[in-house]
N, C-alpha and C positions, 0 to 999 in steps of 0.2 A: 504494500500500500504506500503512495506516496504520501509526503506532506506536502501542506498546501504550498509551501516556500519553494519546495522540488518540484512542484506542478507548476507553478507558476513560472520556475527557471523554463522550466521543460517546452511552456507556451510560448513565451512573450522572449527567452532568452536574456542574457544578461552580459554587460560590460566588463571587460580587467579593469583592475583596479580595486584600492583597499576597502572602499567602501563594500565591494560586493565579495570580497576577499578570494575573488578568483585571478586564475596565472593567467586567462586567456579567456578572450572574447567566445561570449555561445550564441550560437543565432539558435532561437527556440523555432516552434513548429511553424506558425504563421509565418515568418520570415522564408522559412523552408518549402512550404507547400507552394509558393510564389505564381498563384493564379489558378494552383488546384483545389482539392478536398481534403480536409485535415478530419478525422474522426475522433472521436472522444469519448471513453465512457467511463463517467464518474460518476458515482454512487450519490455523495456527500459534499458537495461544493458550497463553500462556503458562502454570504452574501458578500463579504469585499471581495472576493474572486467571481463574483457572481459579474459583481458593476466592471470590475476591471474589463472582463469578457463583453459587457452588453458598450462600454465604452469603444474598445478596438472595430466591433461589429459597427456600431454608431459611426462613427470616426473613418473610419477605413484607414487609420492611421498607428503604428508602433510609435512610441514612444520612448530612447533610449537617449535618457540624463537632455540635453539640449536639442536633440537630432529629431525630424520625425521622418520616418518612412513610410511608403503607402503598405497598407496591408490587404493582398487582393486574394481572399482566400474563403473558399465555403465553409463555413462550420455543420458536420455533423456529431451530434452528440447521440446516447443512449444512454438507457439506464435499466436495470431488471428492478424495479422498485413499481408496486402495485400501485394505480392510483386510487 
């Protein structure tokens, strides 16, 4: 199971540098899927991970420290959780 920190690297990717305490730049999935279909299935998402996600979809825009780049990417998600 990830944490939402490691979900979050995993999505949106992250900068080098100490703040994020990484040796090297990650491009997460949006970055990577670059006009395709990114799938997802997360049981338990949290609501700040909720907005961060309905923000990127909103925006069509990553956000990394000053920079923004276009994020051209479909989201599909699932979940085994009954409604």
């Amino acid at each position: 199971m990830l944490t939402e920190r490691l979900l979050e690297s995993e999505l949106f990717g992250h900068l080098r540098g100490p703040f994020t305490c990484a040796v090297q730049e990650h491009l997460g999935l949006f970055a990577l899927a670059g006009g395709g279909t990114a799938f997802s299935r997360r049981e338990n998402t949290t609501a700040a991970l909720q907005a961060k996600l309905l923000r990127v979809l909103e925006t069509r825009e990553l956000t990394a420290s000053a920079e923004r780049s276009p994020a051209n990417v479909r989201l599909v998600t699932a979940t085994s959780r009954a409604t």
